[in-house]
N, C-alpha and C positions, 0 to 999 in steps of 0.2 A: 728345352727352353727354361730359363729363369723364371720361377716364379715373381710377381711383381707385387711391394707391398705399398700401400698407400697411407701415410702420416702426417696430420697435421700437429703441429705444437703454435700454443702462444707464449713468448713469454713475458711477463710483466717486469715493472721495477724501471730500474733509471738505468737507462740504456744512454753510455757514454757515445753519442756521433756515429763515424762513420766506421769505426774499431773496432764494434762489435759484431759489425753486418761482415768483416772481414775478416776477424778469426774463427766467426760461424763459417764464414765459403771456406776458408784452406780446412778448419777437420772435415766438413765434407768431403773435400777433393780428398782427401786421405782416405775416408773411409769410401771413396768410390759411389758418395751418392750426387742423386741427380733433382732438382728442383730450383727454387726460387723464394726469393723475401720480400715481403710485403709490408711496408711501416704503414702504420695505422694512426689518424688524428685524434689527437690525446684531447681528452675533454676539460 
Protein backbone atom coordinates (compact mmCIF):
# COMPACT_ATOMS: atom_id res chain seq x y z
CA UNK A 1 0.00 0.00 0.00
CA UNK A 2 0.85 3.79 -0.62
CA UNK A 3 1.92 5.51 1.79
CA UNK A 4 -0.65 8.51 2.33
CA UNK A 5 0.51 12.22 3.08
CA UNK A 6 -1.58 14.78 4.41
CA UNK A 7 -1.15 18.86 3.30
CA UNK A 8 -2.52 21.71 4.07
CA UNK A 9 -1.44 25.19 2.16
CA UNK A 10 -2.95 28.64 2.26
CA UNK A 11 -2.59 30.92 -0.11
CA UNK A 12 -2.78 34.55 0.21
CA UNK A 13 -2.81 37.72 -2.27
CA UNK A 14 -5.55 38.58 -4.92
CA UNK A 15 -6.78 35.63 -6.25
CA UNK A 16 -8.35 36.41 -9.67
CA UNK A 17 -12.13 34.50 -9.68
CA UNK A 18 -12.71 31.37 -10.63
CA UNK A 19 -9.11 30.78 -12.77
CA UNK A 20 -7.25 30.19 -10.10
CA UNK A 21 -9.45 27.44 -8.26
CA UNK A 22 -9.03 25.91 -11.85
CA UNK A 23 -5.54 25.92 -12.90
CA UNK A 24 -5.01 24.70 -9.16
CA UNK A 25 -7.50 21.47 -9.98
CA UNK A 26 -5.83 20.47 -13.64
CA UNK A 27 -1.92 20.49 -11.91
CA UNK A 28 -3.43 18.40 -9.41
CA UNK A 29 -5.07 16.14 -11.74
CA UNK A 30 -1.54 16.07 -13.34
CA UNK A 31 0.24 15.25 -10.64
CA UNK A 32 -2.39 12.64 -9.55
CA UNK A 33 -3.51 14.34 -6.37
CA UNK A 34 -6.57 14.13 -4.62
CA UNK A 35 -8.51 16.74 -2.21
CA UNK A 36 -10.53 19.86 -2.20
CA UNK A 37 -10.64 23.99 -2.03
CA UNK A 38 -12.05 25.89 0.32
CA UNK A 39 -12.45 30.01 -0.17
CA UNK A 40 -12.30 31.68 2.74
CA UNK A 41 -14.24 35.27 3.80
CA UNK A 42 -11.77 37.96 3.39
CA UNK A 43 -12.01 40.45 6.20
Amino acid sequence: MDDLVSVRATVYGRVQGVFFRAFVEEQAQQLGLKGYVQGRIQA
